[in-house]
KOLKERO-661200 format. One line per 5 residues: number of its first residue (from 0); their letters; for each residue x, y, z of C-alpha. Coordinates in Angstrom, 3 decimals, decimal comma. Layout:
! KOLKERO-661200
NUM	A	X:Y:Z; ...
***
This chain:
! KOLKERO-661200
0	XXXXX	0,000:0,000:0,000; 1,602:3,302:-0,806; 1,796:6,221:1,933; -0,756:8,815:2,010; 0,464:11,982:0,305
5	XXXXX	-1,465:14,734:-0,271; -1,829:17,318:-2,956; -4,372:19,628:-2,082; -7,429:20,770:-4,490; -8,480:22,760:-1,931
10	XXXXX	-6,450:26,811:-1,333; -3,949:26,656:0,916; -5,107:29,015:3,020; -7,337:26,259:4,527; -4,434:24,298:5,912
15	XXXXX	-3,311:24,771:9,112; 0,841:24,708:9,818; 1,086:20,757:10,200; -0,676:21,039:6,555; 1,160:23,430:4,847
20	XXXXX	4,271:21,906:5,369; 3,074:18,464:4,238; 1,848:19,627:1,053; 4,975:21,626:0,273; 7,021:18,219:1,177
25	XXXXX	4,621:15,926:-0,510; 4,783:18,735:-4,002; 8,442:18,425:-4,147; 8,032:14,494:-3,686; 6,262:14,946:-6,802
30	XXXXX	7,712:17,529:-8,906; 10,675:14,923:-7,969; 8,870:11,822:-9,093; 7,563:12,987:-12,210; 10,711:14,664:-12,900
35	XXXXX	12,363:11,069:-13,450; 14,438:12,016:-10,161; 13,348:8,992:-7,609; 11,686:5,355:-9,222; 9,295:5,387:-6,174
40	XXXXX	5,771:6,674:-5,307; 5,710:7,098:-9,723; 2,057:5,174:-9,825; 0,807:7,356:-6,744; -2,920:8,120:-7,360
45	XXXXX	-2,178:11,509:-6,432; 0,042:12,756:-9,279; -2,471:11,622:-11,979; -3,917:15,041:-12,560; -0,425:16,189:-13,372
50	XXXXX	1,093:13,734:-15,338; 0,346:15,534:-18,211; 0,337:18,749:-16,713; 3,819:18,672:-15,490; 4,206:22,373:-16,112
55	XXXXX	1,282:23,006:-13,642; 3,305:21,668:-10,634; 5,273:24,768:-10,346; 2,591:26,950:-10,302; 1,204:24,741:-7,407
60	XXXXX	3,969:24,694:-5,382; 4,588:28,796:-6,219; 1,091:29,203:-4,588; 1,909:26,643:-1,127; 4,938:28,994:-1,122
65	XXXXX	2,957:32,405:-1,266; 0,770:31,041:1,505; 3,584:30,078:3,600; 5,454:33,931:2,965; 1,547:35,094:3,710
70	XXXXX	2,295:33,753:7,484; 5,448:34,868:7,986; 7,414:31,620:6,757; 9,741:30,939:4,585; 9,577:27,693:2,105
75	XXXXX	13,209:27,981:-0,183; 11,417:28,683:-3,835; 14,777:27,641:-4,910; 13,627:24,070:-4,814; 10,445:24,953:-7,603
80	XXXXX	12,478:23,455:-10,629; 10,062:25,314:-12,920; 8,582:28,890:-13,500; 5,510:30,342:-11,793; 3,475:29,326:-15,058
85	XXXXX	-0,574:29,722:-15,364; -1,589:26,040:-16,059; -5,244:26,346:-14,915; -6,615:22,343:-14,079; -9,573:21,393:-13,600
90	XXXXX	-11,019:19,693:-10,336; -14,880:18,386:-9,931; -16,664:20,012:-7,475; -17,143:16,176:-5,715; -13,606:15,975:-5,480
95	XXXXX	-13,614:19,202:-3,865; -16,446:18,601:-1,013; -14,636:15,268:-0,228; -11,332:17,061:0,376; -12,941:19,470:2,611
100	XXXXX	-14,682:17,056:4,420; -11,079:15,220:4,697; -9,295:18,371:5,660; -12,094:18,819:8,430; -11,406:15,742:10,224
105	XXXXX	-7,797:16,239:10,158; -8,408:19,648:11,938; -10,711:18,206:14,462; -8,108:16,475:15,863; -4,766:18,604:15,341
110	XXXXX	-6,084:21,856:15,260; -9,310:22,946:16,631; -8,560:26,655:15,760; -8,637:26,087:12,168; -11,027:23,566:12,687
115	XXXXX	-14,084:26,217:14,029; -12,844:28,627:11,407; -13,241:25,566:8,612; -16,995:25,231:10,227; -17,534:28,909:8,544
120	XXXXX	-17,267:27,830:4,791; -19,725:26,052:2,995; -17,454:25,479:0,313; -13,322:26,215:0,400; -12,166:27,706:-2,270
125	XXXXX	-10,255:25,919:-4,780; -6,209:25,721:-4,855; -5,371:28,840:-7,571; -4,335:26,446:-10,306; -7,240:24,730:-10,144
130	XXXXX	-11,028:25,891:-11,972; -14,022:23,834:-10,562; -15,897:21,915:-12,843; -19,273:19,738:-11,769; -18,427:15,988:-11,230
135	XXXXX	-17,987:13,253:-8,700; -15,147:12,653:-6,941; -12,510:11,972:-9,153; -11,773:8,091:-10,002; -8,254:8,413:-8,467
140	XXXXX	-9,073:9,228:-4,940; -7,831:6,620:-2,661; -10,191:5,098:-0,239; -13,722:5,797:-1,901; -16,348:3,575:-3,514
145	XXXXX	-18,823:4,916:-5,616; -22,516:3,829:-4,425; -26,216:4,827:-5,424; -26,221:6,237:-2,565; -23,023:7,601:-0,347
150	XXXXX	-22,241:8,213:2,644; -24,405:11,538:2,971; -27,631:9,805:1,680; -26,777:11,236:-1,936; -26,859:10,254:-4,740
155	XXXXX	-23,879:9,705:-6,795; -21,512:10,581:-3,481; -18,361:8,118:-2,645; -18,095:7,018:0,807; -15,067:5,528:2,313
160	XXX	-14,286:2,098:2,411; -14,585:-0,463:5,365; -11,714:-1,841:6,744
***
């Protein structure tokens, strides 16, 4: 089974500190990866949406960067192997509800400051290089099965899997 990483549909800004600095980590990981510069983690579900993007990785890391200068820290840019490029993807608005709700646990239990200002948004907005599009959640999300009816009672929704 290959480690959770994360690469974040949702804006950074969301994230608390524990967060941000995973998805900068896990960004490199992948810029590395599908820059042919490590053999592992290359069939990761999460670097599906840009495989043939590659280009658009910079411009996601740039913007975990500008959210980290934002709060007063400082991520070393130097590491972005590309330029700060507009490469707009797309992400269904599925995928983006069942990030939220994922990110929502995750501050329940590490951050309950973030977690009660989370409670405030309906919907997050979406990371800056991505444009939301209607849809499911998207068929490379780990840990979901699609049923008639998920785990909200909808129709069409993924709920996660049973142990």
């Amino acid at each position: 089974m290959l480690p959770a990483v994360r690469l974040w549909s949702i804006h950074p800004q969301y994230l608390d500190v524990k967060g941000l600095v995973a998805v900068w980590r896990e960004g490199l990981l992948a810029q590395a990866v599908l820059g042919g510069r490590t053999r592992g983690y290359t069939n990761h579900p999460q670097l599906i949406r840009f495989q043939s993007q590659r280009r658009a990785l910079a411009g996601y890391l740039h913007a975990i960067a500008d959210e980290a200068d934002r709060r007063g820290y400082a991520f070393d840019r130097s590491r972005i192997t590309g330029p700060r490029r507009r490469v707009l993807l797309t992400v269904t608005a599925g995928q983006l509800d069942y990030e939220w709700a994922h990110l929502k646990r995750k501050l329940r239990e590490r951050s309950p400051a973030a977690y009660r200002r989370a409670l405030r948004e309906a919907r997050p907005l979406p990371h800056p290089c991505f444009k939301v599009v209607p849809g499911e959640v998207a068929n490379w999300e780990r840990g979901t099965v699609r049923s008639p009816r998920g785990a909200l009672g909808e129709p069409g929704k993924a709920s996660k899997r049973s142990p």
